[in-house]
N, C-alpha and C positions, 0 to 999 in steps of 0.2 A: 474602386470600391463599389460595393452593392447598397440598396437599401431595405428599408423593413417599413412593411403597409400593414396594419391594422384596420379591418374594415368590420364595423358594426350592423346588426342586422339590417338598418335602418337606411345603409347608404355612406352614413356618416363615418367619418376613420381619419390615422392621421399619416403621415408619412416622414420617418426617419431616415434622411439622405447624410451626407458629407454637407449637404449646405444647413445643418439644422431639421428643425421639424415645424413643418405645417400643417393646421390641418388641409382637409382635402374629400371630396363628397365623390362615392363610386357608385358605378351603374352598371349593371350587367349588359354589353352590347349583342344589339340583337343580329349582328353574324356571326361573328367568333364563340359569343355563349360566354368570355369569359368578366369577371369583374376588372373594369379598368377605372383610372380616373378622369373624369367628365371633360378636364379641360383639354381643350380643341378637338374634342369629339364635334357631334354634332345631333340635332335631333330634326325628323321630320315629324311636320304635324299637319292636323287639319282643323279650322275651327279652333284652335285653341285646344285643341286634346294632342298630346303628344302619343306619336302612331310608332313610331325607331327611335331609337338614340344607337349610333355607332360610334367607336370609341373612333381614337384619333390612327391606330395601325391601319382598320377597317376601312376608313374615311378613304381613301384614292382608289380602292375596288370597289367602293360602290358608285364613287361619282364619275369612275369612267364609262 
């Protein structure tokens, strides 16, 4: 089965799977360019300013 993502300008959105629906907060990763969702992404910062956030595909090509 597939599912269906709703994403609001804001980030916020919800995700319609076979297990139910949750919501779920997306981010546009900064390699790939496209909107994923945040969980097991990850984000680099400095000071407390967030500089990257890459989604979770992206994550094993950047940290090798």
């Amino acid at each position: 089965m597939g599912y269906v993502e709703i994403i609001h300008k804001d980030g916020s959105g919800i995700r319609i799977d076979e297990q139910g629906i949750k919501e779920a907060t997306f981010d546009v990763c900064s390699k790939c360019g496209e909107f994923k969702d945040m969980i097991n992404g990850f984000t680099v910062g400095f000071h407390g300013l967030s500089l990257l956030w890459v989604c979770v595909d992206c994550k094993g090509a950047v940290q090798a």
